[in-house]
ChimeraX commands (.cxc) that place a marker at each C-alpha (Angstrom):
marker #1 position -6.91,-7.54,9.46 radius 0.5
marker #1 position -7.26,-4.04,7.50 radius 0.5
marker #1 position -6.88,-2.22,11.23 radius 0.5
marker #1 position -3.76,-5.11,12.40 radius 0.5
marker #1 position -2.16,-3.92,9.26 radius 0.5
marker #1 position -2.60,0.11,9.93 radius 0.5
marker #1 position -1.97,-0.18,13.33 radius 0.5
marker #1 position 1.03,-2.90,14.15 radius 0.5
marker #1 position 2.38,-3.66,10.46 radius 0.5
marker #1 position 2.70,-0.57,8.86 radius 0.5
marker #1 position 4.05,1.28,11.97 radius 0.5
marker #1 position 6.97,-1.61,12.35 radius 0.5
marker #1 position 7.88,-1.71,8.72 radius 0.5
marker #1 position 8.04,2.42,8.53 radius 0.5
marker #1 position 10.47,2.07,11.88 radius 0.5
marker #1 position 12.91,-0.20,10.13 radius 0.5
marker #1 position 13.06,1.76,7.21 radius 0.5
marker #1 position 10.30,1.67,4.70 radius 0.5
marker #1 position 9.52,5.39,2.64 radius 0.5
marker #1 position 7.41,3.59,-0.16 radius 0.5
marker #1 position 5.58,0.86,-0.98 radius 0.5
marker #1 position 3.25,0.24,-4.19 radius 0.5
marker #1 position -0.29,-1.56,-3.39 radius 0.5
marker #1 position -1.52,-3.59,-6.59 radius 0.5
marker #1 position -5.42,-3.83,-7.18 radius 0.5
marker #1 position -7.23,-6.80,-8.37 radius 0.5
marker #1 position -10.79,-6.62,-10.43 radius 0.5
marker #1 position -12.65,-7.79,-7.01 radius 0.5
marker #1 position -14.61,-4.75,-6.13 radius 0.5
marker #1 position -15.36,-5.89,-2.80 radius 0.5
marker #1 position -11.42,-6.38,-2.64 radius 0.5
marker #1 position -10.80,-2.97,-4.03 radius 0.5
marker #1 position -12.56,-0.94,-1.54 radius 0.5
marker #1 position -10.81,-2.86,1.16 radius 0.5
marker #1 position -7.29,-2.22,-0.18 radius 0.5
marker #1 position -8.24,1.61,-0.45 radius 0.5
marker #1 position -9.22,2.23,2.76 radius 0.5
marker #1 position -5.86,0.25,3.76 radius 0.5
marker #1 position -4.19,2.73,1.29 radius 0.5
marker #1 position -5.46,5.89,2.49 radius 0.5
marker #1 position -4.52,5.53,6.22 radius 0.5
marker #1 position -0.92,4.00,5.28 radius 0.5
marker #1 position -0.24,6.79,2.68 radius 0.5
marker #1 position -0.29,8.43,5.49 radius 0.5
marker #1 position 3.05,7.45,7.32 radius 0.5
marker #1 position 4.79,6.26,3.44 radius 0.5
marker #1 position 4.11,6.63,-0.19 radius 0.5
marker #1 position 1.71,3.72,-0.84 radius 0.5
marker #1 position -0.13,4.63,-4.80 radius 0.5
marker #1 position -2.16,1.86,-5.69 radius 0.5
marker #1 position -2.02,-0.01,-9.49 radius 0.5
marker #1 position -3.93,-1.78,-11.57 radius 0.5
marker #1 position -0.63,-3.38,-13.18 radius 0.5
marker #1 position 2.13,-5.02,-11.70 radius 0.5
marker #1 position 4.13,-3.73,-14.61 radius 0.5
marker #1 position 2.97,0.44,-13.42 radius 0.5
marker #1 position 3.90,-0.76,-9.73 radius 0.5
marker #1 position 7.33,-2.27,-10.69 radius 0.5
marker #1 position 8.03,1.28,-13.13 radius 0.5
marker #1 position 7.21,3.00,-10.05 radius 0.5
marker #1 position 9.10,1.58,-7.16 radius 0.5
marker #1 position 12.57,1.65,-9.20 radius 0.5
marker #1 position 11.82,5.61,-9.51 radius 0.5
marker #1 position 11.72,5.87,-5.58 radius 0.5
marker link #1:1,2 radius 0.2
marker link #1:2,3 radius 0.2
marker link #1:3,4 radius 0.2
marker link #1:4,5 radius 0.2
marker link #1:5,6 radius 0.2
marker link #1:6,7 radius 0.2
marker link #1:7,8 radius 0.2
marker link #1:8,9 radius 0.2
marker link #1:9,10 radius 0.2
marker link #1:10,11 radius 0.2
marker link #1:11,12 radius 0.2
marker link #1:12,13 radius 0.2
marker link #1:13,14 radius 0.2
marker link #1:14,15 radius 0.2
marker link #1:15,16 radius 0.2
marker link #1:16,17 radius 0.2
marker link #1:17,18 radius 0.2
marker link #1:18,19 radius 0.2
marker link #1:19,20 radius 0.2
marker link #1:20,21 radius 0.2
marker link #1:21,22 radius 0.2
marker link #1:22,23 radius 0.2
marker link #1:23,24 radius 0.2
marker link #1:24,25 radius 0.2
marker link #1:25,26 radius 0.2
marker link #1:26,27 radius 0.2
marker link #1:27,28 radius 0.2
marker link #1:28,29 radius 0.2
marker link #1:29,30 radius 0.2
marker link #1:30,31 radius 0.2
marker link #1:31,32 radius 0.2
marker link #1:32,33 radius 0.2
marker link #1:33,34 radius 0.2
marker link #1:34,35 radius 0.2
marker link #1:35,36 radius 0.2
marker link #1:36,37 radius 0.2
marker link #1:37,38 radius 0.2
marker link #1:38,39 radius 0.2
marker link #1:39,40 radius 0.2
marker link #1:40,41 radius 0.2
marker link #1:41,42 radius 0.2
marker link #1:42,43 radius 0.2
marker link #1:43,44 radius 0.2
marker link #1:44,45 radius 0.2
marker link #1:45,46 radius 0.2
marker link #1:46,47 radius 0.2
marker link #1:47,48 radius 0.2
marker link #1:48,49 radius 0.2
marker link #1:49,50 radius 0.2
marker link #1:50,51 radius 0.2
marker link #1:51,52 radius 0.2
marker link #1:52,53 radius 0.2
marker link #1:53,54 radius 0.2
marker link #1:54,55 radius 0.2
marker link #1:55,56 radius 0.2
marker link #1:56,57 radius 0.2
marker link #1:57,58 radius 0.2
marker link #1:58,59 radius 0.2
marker link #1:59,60 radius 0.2
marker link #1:60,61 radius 0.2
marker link #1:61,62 radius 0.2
marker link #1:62,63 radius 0.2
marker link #1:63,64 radius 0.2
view
């Protein structure tokens, strides 16, 4: 899924238009690492910070 989502998702939704996107962290560590490693190759090709509130995300994407 993580290399679907670099590879085919991310590309398509940079194509049509995307410059940022905000990726929101849950307490899972297991989950945590996963979303990371998504993070890091997507920051990439767009701004993609990660959160730990959906509140810090929100604040965030209205700025950009």
């Amino acid at each position: 899924m993580q290399e679907w989502a670099v590879k085919e998702y991310y590309p398509i939704l940079v194509k049509n238009g995307l410059t940022h996107g905000a990726l929101l962290l849950n307490n899972d560590a297991f989950a945590k690492y996963a979303a990371k490693n998504v993070q890091g190759k997507a920051s990439q090709t767009f701004e993609y910070p990660t959160f730990n509130k959906i509140t810090q995300a929100e604040e965030w994407l209205i700025r950009h």
